[in-house]
Each structure stands twice: as C-alpha cells, then as structure tokens.
MIDOSE-1310 file (N, C-alpha, C; in nm, 2 decimals, decimal comma, always signed):
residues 259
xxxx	-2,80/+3,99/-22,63/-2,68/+3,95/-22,55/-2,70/+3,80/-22,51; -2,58/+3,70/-22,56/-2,60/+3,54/-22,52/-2,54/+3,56/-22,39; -2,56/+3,43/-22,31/-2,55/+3,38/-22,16/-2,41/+3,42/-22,16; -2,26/+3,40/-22,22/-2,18/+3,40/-22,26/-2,12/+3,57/-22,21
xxxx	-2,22/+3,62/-22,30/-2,18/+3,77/-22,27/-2,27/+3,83/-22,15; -2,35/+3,76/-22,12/-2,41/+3,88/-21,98/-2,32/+3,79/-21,83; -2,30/+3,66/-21,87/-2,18/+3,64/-21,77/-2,06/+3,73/-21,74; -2,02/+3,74/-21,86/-1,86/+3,81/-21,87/-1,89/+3,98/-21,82
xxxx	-2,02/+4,07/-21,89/-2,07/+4,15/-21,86/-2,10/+4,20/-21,70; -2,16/+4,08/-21,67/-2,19/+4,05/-21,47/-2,08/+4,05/-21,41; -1,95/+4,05/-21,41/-1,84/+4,03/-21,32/-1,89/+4,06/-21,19; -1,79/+4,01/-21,11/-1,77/+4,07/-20,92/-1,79/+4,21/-20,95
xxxx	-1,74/+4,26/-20,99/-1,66/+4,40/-21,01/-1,79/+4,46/-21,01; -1,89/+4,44/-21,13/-2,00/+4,51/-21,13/-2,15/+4,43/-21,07; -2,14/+4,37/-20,99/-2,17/+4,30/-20,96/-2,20/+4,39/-20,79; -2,09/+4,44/-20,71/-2,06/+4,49/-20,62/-2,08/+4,61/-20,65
xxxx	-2,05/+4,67/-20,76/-2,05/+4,81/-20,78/-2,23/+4,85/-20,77; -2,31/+4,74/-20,86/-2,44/+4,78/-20,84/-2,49/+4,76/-20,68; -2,49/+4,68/-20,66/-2,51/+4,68/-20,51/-2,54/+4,76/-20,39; -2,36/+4,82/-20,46/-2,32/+4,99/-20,36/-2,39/+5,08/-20,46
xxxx	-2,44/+5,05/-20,58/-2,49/+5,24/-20,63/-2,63/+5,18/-20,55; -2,72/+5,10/-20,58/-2,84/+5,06/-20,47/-2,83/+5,14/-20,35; -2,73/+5,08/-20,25/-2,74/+5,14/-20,09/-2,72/+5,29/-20,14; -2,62/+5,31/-20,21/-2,60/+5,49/-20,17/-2,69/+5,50/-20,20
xxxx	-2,82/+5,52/-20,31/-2,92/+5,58/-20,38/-3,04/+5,55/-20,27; -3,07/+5,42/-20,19/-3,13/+5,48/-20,11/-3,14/+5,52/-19,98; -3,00/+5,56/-19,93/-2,98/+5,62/-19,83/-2,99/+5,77/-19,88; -2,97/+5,83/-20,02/-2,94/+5,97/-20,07/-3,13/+6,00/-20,07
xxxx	-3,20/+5,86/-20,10/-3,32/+5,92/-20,06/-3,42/+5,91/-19,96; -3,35/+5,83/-19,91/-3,38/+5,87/-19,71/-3,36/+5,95/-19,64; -3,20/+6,03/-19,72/-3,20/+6,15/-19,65/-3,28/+6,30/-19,68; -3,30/+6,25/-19,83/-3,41/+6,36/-19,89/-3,55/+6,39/-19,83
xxxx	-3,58/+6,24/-19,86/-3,72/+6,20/-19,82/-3,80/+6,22/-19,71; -3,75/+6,15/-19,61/-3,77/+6,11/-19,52/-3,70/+6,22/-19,43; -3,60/+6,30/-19,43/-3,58/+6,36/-19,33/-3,46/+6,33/-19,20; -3,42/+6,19/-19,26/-3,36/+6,16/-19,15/-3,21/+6,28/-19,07
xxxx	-3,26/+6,26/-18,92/-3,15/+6,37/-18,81/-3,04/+6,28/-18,80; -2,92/+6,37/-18,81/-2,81/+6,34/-18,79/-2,74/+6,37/-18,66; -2,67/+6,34/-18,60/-2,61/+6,37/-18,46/-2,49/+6,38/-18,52; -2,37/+6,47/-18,53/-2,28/+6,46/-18,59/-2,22/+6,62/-18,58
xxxx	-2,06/+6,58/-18,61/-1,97/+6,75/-18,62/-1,99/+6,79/-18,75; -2,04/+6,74/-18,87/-2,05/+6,78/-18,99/-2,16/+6,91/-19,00; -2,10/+7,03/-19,02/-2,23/+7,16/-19,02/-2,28/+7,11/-19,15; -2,41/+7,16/-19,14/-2,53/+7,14/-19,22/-2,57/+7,02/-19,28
xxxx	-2,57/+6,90/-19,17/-2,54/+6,78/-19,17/-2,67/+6,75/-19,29; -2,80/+6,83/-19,30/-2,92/+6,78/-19,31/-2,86/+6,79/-19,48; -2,79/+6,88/-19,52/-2,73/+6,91/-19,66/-2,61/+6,86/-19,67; -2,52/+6,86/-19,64/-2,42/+6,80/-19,68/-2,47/+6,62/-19,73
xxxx	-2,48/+6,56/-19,62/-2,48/+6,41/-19,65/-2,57/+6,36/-19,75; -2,66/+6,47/-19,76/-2,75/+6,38/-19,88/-2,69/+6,44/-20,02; -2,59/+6,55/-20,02/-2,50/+6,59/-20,15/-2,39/+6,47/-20,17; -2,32/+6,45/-20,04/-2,21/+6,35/-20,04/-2,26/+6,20/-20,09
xxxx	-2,39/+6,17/-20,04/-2,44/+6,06/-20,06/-2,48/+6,03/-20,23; -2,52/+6,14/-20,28/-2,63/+6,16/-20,42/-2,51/+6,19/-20,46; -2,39/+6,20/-20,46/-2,28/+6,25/-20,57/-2,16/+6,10/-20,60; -2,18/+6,03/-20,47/-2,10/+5,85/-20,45/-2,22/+5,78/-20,51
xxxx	-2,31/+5,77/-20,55/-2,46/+5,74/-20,60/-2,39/+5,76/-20,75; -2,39/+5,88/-20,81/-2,30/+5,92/-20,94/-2,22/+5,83/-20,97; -2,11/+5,87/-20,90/-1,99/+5,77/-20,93/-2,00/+5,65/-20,93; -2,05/+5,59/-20,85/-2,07/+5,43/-20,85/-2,15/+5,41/-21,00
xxxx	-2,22/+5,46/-21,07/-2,25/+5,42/-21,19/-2,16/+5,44/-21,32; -2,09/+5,55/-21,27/-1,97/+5,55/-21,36/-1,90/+5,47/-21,36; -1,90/+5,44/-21,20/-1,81/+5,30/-21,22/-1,86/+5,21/-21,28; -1,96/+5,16/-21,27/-2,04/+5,02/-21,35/-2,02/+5,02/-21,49
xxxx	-2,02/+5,15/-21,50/-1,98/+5,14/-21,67/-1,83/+5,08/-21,71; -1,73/+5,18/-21,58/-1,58/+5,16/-21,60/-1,53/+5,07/-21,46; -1,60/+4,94/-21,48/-1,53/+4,83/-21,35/-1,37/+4,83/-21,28; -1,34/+4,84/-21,20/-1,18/+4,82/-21,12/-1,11/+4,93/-21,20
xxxx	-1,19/+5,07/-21,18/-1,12/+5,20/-21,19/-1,09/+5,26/-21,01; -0,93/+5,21/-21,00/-0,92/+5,26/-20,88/-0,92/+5,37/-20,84; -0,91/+5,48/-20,90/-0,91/+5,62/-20,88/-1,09/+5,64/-20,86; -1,17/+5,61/-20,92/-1,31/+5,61/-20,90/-1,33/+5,54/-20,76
xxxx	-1,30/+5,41/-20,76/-1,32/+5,35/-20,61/-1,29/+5,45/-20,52; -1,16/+5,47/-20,49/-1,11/+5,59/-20,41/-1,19/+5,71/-20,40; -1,27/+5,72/-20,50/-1,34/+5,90/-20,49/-1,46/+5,82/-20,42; -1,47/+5,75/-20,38/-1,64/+5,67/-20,33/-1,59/+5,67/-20,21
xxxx	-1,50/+5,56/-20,16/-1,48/+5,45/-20,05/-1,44/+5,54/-19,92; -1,34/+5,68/-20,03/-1,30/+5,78/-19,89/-1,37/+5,81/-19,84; -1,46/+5,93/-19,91/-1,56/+5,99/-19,87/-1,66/+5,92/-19,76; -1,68/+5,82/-19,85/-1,80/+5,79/-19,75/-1,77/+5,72/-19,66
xxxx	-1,62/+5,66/-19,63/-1,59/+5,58/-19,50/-1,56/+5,73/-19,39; -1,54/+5,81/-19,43/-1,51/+5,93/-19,34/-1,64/+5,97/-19,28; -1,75/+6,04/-19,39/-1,85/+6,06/-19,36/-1,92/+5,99/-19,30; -1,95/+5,88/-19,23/-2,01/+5,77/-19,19/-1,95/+5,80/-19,04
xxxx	-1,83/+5,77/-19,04/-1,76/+5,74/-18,92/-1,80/+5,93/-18,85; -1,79/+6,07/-18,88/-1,83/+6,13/-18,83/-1,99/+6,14/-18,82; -2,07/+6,06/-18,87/-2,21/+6,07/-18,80/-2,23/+5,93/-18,72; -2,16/+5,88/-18,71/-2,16/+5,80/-18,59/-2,18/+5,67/-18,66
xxxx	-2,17/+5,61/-18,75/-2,17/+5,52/-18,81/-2,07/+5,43/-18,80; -2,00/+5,36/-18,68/-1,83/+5,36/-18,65/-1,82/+5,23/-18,75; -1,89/+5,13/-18,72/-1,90/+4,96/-18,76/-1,90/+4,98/-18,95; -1,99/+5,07/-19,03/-2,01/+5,08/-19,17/-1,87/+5,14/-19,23
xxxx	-1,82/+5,29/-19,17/-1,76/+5,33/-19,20/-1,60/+5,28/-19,19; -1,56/+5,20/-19,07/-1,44/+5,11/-19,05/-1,45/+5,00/-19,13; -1,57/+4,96/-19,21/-1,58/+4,85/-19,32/-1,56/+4,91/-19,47; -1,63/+5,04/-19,50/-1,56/+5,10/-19,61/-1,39/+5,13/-19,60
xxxx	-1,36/+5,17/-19,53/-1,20/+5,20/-19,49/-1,15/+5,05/-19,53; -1,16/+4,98/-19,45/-1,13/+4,82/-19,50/-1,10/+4,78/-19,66; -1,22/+4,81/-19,68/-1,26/+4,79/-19,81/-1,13/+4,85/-19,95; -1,14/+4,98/-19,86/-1,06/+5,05/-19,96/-0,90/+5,01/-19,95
xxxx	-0,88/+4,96/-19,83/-0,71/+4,93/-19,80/-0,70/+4,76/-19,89; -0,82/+4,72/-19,92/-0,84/+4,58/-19,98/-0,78/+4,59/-20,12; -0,88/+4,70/-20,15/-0,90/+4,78/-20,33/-0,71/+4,81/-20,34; -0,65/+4,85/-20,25/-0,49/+4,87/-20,25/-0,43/+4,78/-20,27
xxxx	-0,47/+4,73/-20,20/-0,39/+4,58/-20,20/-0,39/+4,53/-20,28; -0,50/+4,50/-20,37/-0,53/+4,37/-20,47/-0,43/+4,49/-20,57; -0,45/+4,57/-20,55/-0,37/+4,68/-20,69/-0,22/+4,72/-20,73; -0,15/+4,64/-20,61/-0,04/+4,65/-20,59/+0,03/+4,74/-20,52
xxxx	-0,06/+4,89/-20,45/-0,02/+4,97/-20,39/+0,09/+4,94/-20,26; +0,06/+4,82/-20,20/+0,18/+4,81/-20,11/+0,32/+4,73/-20,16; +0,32/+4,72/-20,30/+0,42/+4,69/-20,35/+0,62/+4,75/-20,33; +0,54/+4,90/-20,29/+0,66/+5,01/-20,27/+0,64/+5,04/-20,15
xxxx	+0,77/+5,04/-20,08/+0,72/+5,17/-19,95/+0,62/+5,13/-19,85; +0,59/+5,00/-19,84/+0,48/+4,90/-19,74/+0,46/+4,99/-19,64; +0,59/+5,00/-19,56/+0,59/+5,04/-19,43/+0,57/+5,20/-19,38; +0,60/+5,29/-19,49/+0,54/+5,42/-19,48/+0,41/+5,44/-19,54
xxxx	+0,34/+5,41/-19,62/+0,25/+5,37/-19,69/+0,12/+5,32/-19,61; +0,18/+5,19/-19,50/+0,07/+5,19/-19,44/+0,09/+5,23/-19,28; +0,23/+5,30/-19,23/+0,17/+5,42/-19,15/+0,10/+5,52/-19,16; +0,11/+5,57/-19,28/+0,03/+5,64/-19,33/-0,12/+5,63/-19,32
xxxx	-0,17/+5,53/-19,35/-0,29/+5,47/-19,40/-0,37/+5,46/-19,23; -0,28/+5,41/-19,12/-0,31/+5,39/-19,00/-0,32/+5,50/-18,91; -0,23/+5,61/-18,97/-0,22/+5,74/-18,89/-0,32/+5,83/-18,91; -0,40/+5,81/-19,04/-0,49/+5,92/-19,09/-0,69/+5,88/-19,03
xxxx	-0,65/+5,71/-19,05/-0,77/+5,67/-19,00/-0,77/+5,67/-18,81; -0,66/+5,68/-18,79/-0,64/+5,66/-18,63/-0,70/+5,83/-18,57; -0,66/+5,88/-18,67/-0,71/+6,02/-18,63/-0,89/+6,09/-18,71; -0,94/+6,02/-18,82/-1,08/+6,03/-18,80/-1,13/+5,92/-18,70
xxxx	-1,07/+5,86/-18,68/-1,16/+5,78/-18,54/-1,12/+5,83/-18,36; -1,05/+5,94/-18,39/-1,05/+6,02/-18,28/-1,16/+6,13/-18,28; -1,22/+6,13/-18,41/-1,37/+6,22/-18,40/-1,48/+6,19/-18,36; -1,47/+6,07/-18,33/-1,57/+5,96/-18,22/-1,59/+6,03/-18,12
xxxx	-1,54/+6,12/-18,08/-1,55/+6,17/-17,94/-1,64/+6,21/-17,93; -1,68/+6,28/-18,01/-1,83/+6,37/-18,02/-1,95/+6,25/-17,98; -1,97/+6,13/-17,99/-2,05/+6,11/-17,93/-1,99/+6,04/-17,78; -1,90/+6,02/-17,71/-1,83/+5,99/-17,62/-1,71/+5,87/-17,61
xxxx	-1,61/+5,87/-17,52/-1,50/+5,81/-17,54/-1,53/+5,64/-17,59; -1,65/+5,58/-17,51/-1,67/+5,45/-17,53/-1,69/+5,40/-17,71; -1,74/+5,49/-17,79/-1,74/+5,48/-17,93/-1,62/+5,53/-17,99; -1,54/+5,60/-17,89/-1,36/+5,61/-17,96/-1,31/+5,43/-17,95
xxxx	-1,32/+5,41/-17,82/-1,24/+5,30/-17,77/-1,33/+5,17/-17,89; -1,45/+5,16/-17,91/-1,51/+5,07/-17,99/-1,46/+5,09/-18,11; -1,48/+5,21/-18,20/-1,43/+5,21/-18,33/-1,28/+5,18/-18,37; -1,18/+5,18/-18,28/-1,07/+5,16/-18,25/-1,07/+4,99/-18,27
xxxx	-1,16/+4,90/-18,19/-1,13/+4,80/-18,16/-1,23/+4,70/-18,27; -1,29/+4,76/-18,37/-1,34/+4,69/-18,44/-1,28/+4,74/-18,57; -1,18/+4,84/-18,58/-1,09/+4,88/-18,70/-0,96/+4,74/-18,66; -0,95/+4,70/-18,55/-0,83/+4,63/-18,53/-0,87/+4,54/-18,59
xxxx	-0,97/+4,49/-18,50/-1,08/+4,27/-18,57/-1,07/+4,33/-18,73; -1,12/+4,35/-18,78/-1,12/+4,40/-18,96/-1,00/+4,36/-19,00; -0,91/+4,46/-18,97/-0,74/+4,45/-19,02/-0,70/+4,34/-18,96; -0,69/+4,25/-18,83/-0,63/+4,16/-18,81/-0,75/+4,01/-18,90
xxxx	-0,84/+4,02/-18,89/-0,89/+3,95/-19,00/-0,88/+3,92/-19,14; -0,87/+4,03/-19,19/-0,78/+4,05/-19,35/-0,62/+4,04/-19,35; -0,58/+4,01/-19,22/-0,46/+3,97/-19,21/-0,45/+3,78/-19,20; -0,53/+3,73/-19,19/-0,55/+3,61/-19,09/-0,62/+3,53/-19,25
xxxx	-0,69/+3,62/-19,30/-0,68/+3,56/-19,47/-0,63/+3,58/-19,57; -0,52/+3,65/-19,54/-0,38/+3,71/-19,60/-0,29/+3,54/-19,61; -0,26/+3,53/-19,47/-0,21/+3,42/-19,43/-0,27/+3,28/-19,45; -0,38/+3,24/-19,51/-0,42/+3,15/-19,57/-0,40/+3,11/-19,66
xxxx	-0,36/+3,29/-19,79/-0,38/+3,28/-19,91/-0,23/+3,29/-19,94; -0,16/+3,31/-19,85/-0,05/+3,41/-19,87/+0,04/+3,32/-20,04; +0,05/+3,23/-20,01/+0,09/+3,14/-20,15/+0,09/+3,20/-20,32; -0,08/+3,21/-20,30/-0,16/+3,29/-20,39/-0,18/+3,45/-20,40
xxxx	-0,10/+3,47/-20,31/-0,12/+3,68/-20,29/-0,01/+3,72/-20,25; +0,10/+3,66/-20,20/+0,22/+3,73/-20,17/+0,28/+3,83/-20,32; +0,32/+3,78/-20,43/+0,33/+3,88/-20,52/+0,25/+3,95/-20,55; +0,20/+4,04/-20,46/+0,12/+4,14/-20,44/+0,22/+4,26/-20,30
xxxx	+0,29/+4,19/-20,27/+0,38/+4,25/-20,20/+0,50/+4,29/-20,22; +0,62/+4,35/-20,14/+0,77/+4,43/-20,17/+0,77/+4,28/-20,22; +0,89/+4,29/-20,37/+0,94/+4,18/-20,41/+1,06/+4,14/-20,33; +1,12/+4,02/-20,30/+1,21/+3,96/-20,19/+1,32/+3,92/-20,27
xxxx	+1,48/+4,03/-20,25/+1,60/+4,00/-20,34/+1,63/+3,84/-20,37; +1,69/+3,77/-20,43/+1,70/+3,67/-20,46/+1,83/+3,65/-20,49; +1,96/+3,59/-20,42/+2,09/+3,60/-20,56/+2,04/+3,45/-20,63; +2,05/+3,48/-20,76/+2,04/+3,39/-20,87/+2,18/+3,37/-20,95
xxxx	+2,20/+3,24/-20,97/+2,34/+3,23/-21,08/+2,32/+3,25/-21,23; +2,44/+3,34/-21,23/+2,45/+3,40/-21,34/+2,35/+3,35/-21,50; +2,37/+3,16/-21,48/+2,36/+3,05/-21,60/+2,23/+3,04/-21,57; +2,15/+3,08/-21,53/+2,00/+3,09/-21,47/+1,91/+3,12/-21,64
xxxx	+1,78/+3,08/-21,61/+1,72/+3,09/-21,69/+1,65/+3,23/-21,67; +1,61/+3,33/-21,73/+1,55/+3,47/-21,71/+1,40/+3,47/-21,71; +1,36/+3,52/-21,59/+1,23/+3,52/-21,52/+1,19/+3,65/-21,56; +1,04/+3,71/-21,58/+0,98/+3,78/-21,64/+0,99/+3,90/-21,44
xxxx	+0,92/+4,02/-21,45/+0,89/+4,06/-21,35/+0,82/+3,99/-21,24; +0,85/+4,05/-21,11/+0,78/+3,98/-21,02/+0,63/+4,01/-20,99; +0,54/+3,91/-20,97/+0,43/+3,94/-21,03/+0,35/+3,91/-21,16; +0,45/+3,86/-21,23/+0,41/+3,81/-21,35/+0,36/+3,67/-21,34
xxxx	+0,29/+3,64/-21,44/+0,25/+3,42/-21,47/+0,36/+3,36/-21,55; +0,42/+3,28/-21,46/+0,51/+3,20/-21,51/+0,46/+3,06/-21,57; +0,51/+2,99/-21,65/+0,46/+2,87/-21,63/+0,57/+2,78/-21,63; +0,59/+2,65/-21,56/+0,72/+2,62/-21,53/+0,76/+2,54/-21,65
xxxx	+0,64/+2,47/-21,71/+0,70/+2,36/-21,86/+0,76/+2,47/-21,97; +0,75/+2,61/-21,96/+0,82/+2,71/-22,02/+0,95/+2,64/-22,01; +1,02/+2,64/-21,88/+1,16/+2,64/-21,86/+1,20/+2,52/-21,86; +1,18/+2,38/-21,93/+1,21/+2,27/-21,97/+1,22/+2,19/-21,85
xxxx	+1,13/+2,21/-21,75/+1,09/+2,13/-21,62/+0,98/+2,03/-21,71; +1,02/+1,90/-21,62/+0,94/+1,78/-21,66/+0,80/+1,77/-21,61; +0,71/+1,71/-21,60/+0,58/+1,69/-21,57/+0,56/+1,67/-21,41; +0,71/+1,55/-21,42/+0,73/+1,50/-21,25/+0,81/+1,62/-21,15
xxxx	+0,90/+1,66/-21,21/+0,94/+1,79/-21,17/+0,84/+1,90/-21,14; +0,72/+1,93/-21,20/+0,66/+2,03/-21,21/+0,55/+2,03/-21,10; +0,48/+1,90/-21,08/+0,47/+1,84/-20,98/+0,48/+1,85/-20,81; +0,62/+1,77/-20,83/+0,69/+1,82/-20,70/+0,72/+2,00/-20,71
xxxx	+0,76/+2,09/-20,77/+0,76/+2,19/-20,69/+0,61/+2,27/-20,67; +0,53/+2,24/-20,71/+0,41/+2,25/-20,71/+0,35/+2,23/-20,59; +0,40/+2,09/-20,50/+0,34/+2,05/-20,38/+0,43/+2,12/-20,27; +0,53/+2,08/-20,31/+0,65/+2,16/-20,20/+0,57/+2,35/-20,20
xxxx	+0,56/+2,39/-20,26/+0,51/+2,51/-20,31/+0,42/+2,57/-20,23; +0,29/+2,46/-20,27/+0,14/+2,48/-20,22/+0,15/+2,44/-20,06; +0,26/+2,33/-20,00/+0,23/+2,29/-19,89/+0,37/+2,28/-19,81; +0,44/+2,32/-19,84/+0,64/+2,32/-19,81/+0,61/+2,19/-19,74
xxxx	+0,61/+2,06/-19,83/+0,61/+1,91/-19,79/+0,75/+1,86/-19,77; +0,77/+1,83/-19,69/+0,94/+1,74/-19,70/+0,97/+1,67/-19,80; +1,04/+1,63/-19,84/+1,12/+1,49/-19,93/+1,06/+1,38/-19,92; +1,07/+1,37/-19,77/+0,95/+1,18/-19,73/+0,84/+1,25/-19,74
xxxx	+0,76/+1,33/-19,75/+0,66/+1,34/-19,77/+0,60/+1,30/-19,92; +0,67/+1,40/-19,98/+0,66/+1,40/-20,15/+0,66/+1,26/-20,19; +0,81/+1,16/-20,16/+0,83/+1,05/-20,19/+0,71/+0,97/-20,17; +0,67/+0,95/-20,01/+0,51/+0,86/-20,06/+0,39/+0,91/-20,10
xxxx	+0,41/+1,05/-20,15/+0,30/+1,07/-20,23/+0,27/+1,05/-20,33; +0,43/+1,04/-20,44/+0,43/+1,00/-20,53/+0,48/+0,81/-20,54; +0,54/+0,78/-20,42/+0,56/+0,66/-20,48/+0,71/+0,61/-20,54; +0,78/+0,72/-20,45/+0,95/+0,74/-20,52/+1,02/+0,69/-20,39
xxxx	+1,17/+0,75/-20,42/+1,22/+0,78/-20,32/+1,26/+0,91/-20,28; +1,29/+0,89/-20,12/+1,32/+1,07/-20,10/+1,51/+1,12/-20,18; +1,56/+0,97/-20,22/+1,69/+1,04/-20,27/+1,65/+1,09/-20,45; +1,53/+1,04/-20,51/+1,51/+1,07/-20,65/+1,40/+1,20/-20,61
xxxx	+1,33/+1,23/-20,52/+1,26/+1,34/-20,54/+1,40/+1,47/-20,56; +1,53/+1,41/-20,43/+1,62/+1,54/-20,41/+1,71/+1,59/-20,53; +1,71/+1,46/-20,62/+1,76/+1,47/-20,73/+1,68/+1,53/-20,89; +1,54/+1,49/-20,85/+1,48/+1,62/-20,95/+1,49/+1,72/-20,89
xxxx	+1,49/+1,75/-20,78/+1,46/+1,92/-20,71/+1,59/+1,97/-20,74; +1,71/+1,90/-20,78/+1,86/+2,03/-20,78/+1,85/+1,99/-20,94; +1,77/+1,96/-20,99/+1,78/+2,01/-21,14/+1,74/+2,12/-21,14; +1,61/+2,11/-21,09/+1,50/+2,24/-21,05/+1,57/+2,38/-21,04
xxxx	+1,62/+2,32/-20,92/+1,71/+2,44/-20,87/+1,78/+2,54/-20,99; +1,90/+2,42/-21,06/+2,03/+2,49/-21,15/+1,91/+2,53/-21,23; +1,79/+2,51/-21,28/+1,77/+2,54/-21,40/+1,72/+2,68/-21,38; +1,64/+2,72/-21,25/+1,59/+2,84/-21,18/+1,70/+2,97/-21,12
xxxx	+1,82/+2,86/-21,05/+1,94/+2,94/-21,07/+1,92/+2,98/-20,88; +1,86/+2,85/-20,82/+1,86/+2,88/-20,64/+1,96/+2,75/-20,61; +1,98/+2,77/-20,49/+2,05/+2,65/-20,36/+2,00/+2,57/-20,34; +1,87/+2,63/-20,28/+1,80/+2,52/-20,20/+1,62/+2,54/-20,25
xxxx	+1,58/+2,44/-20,18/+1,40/+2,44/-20,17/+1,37/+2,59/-20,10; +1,45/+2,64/-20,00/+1,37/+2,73/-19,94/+1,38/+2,88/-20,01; +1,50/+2,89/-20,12/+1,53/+3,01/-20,19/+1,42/+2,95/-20,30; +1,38/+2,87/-20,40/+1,31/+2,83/-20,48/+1,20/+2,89/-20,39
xxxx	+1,08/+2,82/-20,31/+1,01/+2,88/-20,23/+0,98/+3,02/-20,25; +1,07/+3,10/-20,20/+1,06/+3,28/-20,18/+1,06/+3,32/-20,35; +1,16/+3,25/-20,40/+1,12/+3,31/-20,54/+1,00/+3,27/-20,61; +0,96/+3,15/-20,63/+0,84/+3,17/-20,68/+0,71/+3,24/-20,63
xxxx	+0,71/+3,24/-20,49/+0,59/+3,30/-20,41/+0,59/+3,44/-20,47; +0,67/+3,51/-20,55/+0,65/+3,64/-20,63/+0,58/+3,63/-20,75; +0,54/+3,52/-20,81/+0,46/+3,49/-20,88/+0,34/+3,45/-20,89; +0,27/+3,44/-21,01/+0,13/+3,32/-21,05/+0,16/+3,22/-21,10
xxx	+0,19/+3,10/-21,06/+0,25/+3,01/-21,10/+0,17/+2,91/-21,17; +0,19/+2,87/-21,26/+0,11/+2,74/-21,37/+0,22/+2,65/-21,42; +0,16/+2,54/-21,42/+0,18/+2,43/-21,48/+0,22/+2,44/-21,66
C-alpha cells in the first residue's frame, strides 16, 4: 500500500471509528477483568454492560471496514449514550447523544420535518436524563445543563459555518423567473462559470456570499465602482432568475458553491 492509498484508506471516518472500537474494547475489558461496580437502575448491571459494551466493540469494527454507515453509527452511539447516562456517566453519555444528533445532521436527516424531528430527538433524551434521579436531583439538574452547553455549542458553530452547512437544512422556497437558468437540487455543487458568469462576476458573488459585503465595500475591494459592481450583480441576478442580492443569498446558501 503507497502513501497515497493508506492516506485515502486513514480517513476521519476511520480514523474516529478506531479510536471508539479502542475505548469500547477497553472498557468491555475492565468490565470483565477487573470487576468494575456499577451504581445504576440497569438489573444485572455487572452483565449487561460488559455484553452492551463487547457487542458496540463489534460494531465499531464493522464499521471500520464500512466508514459513514449511518445505520451502524446509530446501533453504537444509542446504545451507549443511554447506557452511560443510566450508570451515571451524565458528561460521556450527553457527548455520545451529541455526537449522534451531529452524525444527523451532517446526513441530512433534518432536512424534512426539522421541527418534529428534533422535538422528538429533545423529548426522548429529556426523558433518559430524567433517570438521573437515581443518583439524586442535582445530577438531573447537571445533566440537563450540560446537554444544553453541547447543543447550544453546536449551535454557535452552526452559525459560523452556517454559509458552508446551511444546505444541510429545510430547503428555502425561492420564486425564480420563468427565463431562469435550471439549478440542479438543493444541496447539490454548483459551479457558477457553469452558467456563463464572468470571472469578475463570480467573484463578487462569492464575497457578497462568504461575507454579505455592501456595494462600497466590494467596489474598493476590487477597485471599481459601486454603480459597475450593481451592474454586474443584476446580470447575476436575470441569469439566476432573483430580484435582488438578498434572494440570490438564500438561494445559493442551498448549495456547495464553486468557482
């Protein structure tokens, strides 16, 4: 195998997947081994967790074989964000749950249905972190409040990226004119020199894009004026089939956009 192929071979993907078959494999034999007690509502905690543990241990190598199989992730990430959080593990197990609403995300699952989808998703975990009780209210109120920091965190680099990740989300209606040029699905890679946009055109909606820059902005960036920037941008427009910069905006943010 050349450098070439054990790069391509190494991805994130499995890269992470080994990592996690590592931890499960030696927590599945710490729990063998060693004995470790569990405090927990799970009967036959001393059996259960080191089956649950030794069988996510499995899967994660299947996965390594078969990288960003989300139905595999899912058979891992549940389990064991559940099981974790009932033996009192609130901080690991609110980071697998994370994890897994991440694995969603990037997959397109909140593409449909956002808003029941992730009541859903908030109603089910709101209620295994009402099994915190078993060790007392203060690890309810804690698991609670470090499931929020997580999710408002992953929110907070949502909004950094959002540019780069929004077409990952409900796609946003658009009226387009009729004489419009035809855009592939949303979500798809576009490239704009596709649609007989100029260099300098491609450019400017590029910055406007990446940084929603004004007119005078663009103009002394590039060294124009702001009435010839406004004048390539409603080419832009008829050729895309919007009004204005801020309908261009919403529609391309459904995309991966290239030059």
């Amino acid at each position: 195998m050349n450098q070439k192929e054990k790069t391509k071979f190494w991805n994130p993907s499995r890269v992470v997947t080994f990592c996690g078959t590592c931890a499960l494999g030696a927590a599945t034999i710490m729990n063998i081994v060693c004995g470790v007690d569990f405090s927990s509502i799970i009967p036959y905690e001393r059996f259960v967790i080191p089956i649950v543990n030794g069988t996510c241990t499995i899967l994660c190598l299947i996965l390594f074989l078969m990288p960003s199989n989300l139905s595999l992730q899912m058979a891992i990430l549940i389990p064991e964000s559940i099981f974790n959080i009932l033996s009192g593990y609130d901080v690991l197990g609110n980071f697998l749950y994370m994890a897994l609403i991440l694995y969603l995300f990037c997959d397109g699952f909140f593409k449909t249905k956002i808003k029941l989808k992730a009541t859903f998703l908030g109603v089910f975990w709101g209620l295994i972190l009402l099994t915190l009780i078993h060790f007392g209210w203060d690890r309810v109120v804690f698991g609670f409040v470090i499931f929020i920091f997580m999710f408002t965190f992953f929110l907070c680099l949502y909004d950094m990226l959002k540019e780069q990740l929004s077409f990952l989300l409900p796609k946003t209606e658009i009226n387009r004119s009729e004489n419009s040029v035809v855009l592939p699905p949303a979500g798809s890679s576009i490239h704009l020199s596709d649609y007989g946009l100029t260099e300098r055109q491609i450019a400017f909606v590029l910055d406007a894009l990446e940084s929603n820059v004004t007119f005078v902005e663009l103009g002394e960036r590039y060294y124009t004026s702001p009435s010839a920037i406004k004048k390539n941008m409603a080419k832009v427009y008829k050729i895309l089939g919007v009004k204005n910069k801020e309908m261009l905006r919403v529609l391309l943010l459904q995309y991966k956009v290239y030059k």
